[in-house]
N, C-alpha and C positions, 0 to 999 in steps of 0.2 A: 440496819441502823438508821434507814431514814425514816423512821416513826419516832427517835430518840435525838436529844440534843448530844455533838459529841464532846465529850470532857477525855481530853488528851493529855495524858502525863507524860514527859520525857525523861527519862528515868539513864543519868549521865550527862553533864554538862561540858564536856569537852570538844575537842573539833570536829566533832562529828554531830554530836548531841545541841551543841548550844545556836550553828547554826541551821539545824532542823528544827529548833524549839522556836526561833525566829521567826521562821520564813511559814509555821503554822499559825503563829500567833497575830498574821497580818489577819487573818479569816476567824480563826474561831478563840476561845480561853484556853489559853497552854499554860500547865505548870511546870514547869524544867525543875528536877528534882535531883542533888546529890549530895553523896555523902560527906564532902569537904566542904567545914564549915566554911572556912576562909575564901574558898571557891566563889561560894551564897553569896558571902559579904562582900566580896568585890563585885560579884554581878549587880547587884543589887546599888552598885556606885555606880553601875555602867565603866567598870573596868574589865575588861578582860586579859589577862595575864599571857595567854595564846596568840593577841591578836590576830586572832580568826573575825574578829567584827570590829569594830570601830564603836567610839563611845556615841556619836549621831544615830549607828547604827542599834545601838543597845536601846535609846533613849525612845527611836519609833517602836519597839514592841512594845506597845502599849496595854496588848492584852495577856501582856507573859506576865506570870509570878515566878519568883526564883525561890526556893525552900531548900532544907535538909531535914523538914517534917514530912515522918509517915503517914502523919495524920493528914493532911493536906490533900495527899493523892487518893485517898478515899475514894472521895466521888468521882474520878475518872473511871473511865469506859474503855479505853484506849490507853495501853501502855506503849511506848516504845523503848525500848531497851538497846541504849549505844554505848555501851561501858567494854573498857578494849579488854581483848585478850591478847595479853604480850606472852613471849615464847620465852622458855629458859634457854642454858648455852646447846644444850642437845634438843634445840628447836620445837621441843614438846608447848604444846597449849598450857600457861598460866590460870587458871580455871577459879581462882578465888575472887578476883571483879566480878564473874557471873554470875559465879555462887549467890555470893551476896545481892547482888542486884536481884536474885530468883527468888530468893528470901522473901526481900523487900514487897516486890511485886505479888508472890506467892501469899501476902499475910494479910493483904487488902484484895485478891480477884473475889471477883464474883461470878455467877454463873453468867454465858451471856459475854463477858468482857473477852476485849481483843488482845493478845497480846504480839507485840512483833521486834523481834530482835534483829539489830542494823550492829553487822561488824564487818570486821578486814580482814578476816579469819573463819574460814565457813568451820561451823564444831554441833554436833548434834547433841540435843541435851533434852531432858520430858518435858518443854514446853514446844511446843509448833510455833515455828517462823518462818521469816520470810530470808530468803536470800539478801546474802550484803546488798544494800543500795549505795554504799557508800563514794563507788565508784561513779555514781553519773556524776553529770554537770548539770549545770543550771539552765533551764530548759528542755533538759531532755525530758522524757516523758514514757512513763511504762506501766504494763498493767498487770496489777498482780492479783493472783487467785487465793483465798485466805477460806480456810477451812475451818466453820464456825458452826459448832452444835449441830452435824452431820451436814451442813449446807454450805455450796462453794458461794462465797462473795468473792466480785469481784471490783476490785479498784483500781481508778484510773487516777496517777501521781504524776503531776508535773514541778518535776527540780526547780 
């Protein structure tokens, strides 16, 4: 990837998503992408309904766009995929946030593109990903190995 500019989609805006679309968006063009319109249209006030961020906080992402266009995510290179998977009462995996998010993702890859799934629920599905990151903090730092068109990359991610 470093011959290429990276175009990062974060594909789920929630507390997981929307501050990882942030904290990308200080460095390179993040599109934070979800399917609640209403979601969109509050971020896009710099409200967050979660307060997971603060509106000073929404208002420095300077280089985020906020959408619930498929179109949009197009030209990204870089998916990340944070949309939860909540459990029913016999603790089974909820599997239709992902589905759809696989969809989504699945109807714009291209050959080449990365994709990496960030949850709180490790669940094995035909796309390759990376283990939850969800769990670090801010600062921490870790290096993950990504298996891309028979060749390991390796990334180094600081929270």
């Amino acid at each position: 990837m470093t011959d290429r500019k990276l175009n990062i989609a974060v594909i789920g805006l929630g507390y997981v998503g929307l501050p990882l679309a942030i904290e990308f968006s200080k460095k390179d063009n993040v599109i934070g992408y979800d399917l609640n319109k209403l979601r969109v249209s509050e971020l896009n006030k710099q409200y967050d309904r979660t307060n997971e961020l603060s509106k000073e906080e929404l208002l420095e992402a300077k280089y985020l766009k906020v959408t619930s266009s498929e179109e949009a995510i197009k030209s990204s290179n870089i998916y990340i995929v944070t949309v939860p998977t909540p459990v029913d009462k016999n603790n089974r995996p909820i599997l239709t946030p992902l589905i759809k998010a696989s969809e989504t993702v699945g109807a714009v890859l291209k050959k080449g593109d990365i994709v990496i799934k960030i949850n709180d629920y490790s669940i094995d599905d035909m796309m390759s990903y990376m283990e939850t990151l969800s769990k670090f903090n801010k600062g921490d730092k870790a290096e993950v190995s990504v298996l891309r068109d028979t060749k390991i990359v390796i990334l180094n991610i600081e929270f």
